[in-house]
C-alpha positions as CSV (number, residue, x, y, z in Angstrom):
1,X,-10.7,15.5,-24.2
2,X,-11.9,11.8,-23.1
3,X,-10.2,10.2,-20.3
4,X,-8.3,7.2,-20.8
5,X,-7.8,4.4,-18.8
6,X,-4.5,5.6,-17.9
7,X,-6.1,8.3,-16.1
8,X,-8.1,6.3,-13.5
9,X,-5.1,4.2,-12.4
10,X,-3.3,7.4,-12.1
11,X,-6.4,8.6,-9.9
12,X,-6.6,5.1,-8.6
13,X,-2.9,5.3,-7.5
14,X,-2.8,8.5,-6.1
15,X,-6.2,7.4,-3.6
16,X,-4.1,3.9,-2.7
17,X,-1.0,5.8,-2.0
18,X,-3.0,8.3,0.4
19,X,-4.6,5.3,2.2
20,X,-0.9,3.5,2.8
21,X,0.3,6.7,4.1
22,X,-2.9,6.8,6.6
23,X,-1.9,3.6,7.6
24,X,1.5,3.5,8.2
25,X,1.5,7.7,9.9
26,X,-1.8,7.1,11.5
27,X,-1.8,5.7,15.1
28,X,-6.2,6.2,15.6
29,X,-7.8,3.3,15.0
30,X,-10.7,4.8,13.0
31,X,-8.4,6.7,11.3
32,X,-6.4,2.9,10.1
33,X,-9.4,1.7,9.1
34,X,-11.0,4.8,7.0
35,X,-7.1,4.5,5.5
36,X,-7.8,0.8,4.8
37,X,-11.4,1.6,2.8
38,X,-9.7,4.3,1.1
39,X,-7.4,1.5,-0.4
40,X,-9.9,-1.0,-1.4
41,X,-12.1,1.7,-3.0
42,X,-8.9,2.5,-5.1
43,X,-8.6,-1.0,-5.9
44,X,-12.3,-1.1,-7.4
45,X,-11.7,1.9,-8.9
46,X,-8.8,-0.4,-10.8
47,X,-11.2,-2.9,-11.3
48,X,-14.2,-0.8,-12.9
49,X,-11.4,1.0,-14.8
50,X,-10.1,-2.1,-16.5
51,X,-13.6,-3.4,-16.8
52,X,-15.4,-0.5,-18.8
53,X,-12.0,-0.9,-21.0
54,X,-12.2,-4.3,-21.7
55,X,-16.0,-4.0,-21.9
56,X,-16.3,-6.9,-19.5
57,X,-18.9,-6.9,-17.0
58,X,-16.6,-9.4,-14.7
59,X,-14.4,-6.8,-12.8
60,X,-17.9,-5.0,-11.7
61,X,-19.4,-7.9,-10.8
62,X,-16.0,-8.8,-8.5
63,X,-16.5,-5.1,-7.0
64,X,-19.5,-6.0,-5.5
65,X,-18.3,-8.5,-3.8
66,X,-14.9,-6.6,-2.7
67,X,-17.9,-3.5,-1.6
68,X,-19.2,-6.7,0.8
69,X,-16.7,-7.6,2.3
70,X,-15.4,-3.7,3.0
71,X,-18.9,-3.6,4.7
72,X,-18.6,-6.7,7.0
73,X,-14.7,-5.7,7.4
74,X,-15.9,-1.8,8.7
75,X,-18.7,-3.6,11.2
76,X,-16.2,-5.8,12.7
77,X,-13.8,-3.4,12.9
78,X,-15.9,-0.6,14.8
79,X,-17.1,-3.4,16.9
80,X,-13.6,-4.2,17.7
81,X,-12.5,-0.6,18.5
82,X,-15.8,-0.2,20.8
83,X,-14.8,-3.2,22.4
84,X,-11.4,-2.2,22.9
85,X,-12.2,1.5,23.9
86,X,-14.5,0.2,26.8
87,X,-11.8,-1.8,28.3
88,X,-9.1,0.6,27.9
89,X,-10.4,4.1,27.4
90,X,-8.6,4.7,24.0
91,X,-8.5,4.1,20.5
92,X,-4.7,4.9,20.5
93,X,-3.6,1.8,18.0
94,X,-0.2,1.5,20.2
95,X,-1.9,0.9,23.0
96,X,-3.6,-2.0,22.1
97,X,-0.8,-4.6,23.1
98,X,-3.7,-7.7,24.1
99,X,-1.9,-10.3,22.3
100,X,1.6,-9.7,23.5
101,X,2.7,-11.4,26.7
């Protein structure tokens, strides 16, 4: 049995879908943003998926850049929620109201 490419956008589906619902049910911070790398690694998983079909090397070479910008987004992003935890004491995500008035 050789698996298809249906069977990594299934795969890839199923590891987007569990990302959306750590989002959307999640209220830890860390938690939203594992969630949110969980959905862009499904995403490349698309990309490499289509790409080894197609036998095009342009959907891996596009990963790598989408794998750099996970990177810088997860550094901001624990930077943020240190920042935040110092001044407030939690990484609760409903607790972080800064920007309303």
């Amino acid at each position: 049995m050789s698996l298809g490419l249906a069977h990594f956008l299934v795969l890839s589906a199923v590891i987007f879908s569990i990302g959306v619902i750590g989002v959307i049910t999640r209220r830890n911070a860390i938690i939203v943003l594992m969630s949110i790398e969980l959905m862009l690694n499904a995403a490349n998983l698309a990309l490499v998926a289509f790409s080894a079909f197609r036998q095009d090397p342009d959907g891996q070479i596009f990963v790598f850049f989408v794998i750099a910008v996970a990177a810088a987004e997860a550094a901001v992003g624990l930077a943020l929620i240190m920042l935040l935890f110092r001044n407030r004491k939690s990484i609760n995500v409903d607790d972080f109201n800064l920007m309303k008035w």
